[in-house]
N, C-alpha and C positions, 0 to 999 in steps of 0.2 A: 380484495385489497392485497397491493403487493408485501410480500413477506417482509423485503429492504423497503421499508417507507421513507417519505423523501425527512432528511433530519440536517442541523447543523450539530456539530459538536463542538465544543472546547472546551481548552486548560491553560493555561502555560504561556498565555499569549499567541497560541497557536489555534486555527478555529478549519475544521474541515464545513466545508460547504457543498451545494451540490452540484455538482457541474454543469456547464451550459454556456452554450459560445458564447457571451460573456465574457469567458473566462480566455479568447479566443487567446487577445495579445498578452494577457499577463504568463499563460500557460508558455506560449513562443519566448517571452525573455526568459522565465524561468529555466528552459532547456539551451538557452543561450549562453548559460552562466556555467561553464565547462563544456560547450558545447557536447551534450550528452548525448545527440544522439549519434552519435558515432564510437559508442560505446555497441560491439555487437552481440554483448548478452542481457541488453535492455529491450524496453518497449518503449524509451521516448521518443514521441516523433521528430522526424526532421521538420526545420520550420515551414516550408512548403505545406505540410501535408497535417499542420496543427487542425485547423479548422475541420478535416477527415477523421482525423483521431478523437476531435468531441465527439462529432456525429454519429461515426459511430459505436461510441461507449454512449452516449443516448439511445440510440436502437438497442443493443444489449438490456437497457437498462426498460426499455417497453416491452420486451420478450421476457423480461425476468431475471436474466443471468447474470448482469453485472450493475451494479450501483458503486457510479463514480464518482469521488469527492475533489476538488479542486481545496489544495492546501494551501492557508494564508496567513498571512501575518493579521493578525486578530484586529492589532490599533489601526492598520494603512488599507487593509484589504490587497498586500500586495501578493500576489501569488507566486509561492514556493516554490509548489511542486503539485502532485496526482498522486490516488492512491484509491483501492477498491476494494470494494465489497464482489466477489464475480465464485462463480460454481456455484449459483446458491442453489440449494435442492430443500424447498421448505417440509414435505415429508419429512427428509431427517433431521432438519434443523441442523444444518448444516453451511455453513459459508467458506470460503477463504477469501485469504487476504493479500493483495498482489497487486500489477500495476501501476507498484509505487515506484517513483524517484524523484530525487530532491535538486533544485538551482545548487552547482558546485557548493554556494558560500553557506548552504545549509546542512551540510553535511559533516559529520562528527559533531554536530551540537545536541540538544534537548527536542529537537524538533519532530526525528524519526520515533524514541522514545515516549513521548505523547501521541504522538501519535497512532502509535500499536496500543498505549494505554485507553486512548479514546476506542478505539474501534472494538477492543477484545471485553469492554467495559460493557459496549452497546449490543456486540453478539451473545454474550454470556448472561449479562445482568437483566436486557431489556428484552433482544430477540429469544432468548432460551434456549439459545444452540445446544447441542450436545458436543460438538466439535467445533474446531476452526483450522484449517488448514493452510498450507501453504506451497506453493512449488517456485522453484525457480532451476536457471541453467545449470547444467555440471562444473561447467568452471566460470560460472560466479561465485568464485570463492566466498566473497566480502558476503553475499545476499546471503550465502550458508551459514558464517558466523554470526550473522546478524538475526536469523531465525534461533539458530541455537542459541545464542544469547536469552532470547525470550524465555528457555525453558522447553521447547516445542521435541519433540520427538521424531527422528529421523524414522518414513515410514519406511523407504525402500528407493528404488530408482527406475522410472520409466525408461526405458533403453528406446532410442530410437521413434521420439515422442514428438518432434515439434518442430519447425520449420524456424531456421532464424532470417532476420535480414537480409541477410547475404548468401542465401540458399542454400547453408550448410544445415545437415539435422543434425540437432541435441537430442540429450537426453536429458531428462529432468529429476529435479530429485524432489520428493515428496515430504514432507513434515506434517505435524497436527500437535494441537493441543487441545485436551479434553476437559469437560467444564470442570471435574472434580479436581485438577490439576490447578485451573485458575486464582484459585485465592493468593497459591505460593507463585504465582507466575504476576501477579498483582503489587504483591507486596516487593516483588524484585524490582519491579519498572519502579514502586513509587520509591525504591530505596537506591535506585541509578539513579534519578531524577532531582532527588533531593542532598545525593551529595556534594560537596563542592565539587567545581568543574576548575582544570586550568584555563586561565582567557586567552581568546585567541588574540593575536598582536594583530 
């Protein structure tokens, strides 16, 4: 039995499900909504190449290494965004969490917040991780604040680590958060989550 077993989650109105072309067109508007993939320190696909991008995070996902969730709006089943479970090494009990990004109009709201709540809930509480990990680009600033926000610890920096895009190589930066960490890293999501927000106009 795979270590990520197939699951949905939600909270908040927001429900991670499991990916599958399906998911083909709602995945392609989602990245239409700021057209993000022209962002070159993401992974979202261009819309050409959506249908290649499930496929293969499904093959990932029968080798083992990555379990992909297609994020939706809970009441419409409209799809948000992507996000993943991927580096899993079940020996250590070990996951990160990565390959996420959100339809422009979801972004600054409650939605990425549940969403790290959902997932860090399901590797600590139910998988039994000892860790959770995280990397992203050197200068994706936004994705670094937004890991440190969690609480997550800056492990170090792969220099020289990763091909982007546009054929330039990164270097990546490394994060993690350990289960004995999790309680206060819990209590911060559910005390983001539950303050008032200003509305967006």
């Amino acid at each position: 039995m795979a270590f990520v077993a197939p699951v949905m989650l939600s909270s908040r109105g927001v429900a991670l499900v499991p990916l599958t072309l399906d998911h083909e067109d709602g995945l392609r508007a989602a990245a239409a909504d700021g057209e993000l993939w022209r962002l070159r320190v993401t992974s979202v696909p261009e819309p050409q190449d959506t249908r290649g991008y499930i496929e293969a995070a499904l093959t990932m996902r029968e080798e083992g290494h990555r379990f992909a969730f297609a994020v939706t709006d809970e009441a419409t089943g409209t799809v948000l965004g992507s996000t993943s479970f991927h580096d899993i090494v079940p020996a250590l009990k070990r996951v990160e969490i990565g390959y996420t990004w959100y339809a422009a109009r979801c972004q600054r709201t409650h939605v990425n917040t549940t969403c790290k709540l959902l997932m860090l809930a399901h590797a600590f509480d139910t998988l039994g991780c000892h860790v959770v990990g995280w990397r992203t680009d050197n200068f994706n600033h936004a994705s670094q604040r937004a890991i440190e926000r969690l609480g997550a610890r800056k492990d170090g920096v792969i220099r020289g680590h990763a091909m982007r895009r546009d054929g330039t190589i990164r270097d990546t930066v490394m994060y993690s958060l350990r289960s004995g960490e999790w309680p206060e890293t819990r209590a911060h999501l559910l005390y983001l989550l539950d303050k008032p927000r200003p509305r967006k106009e």
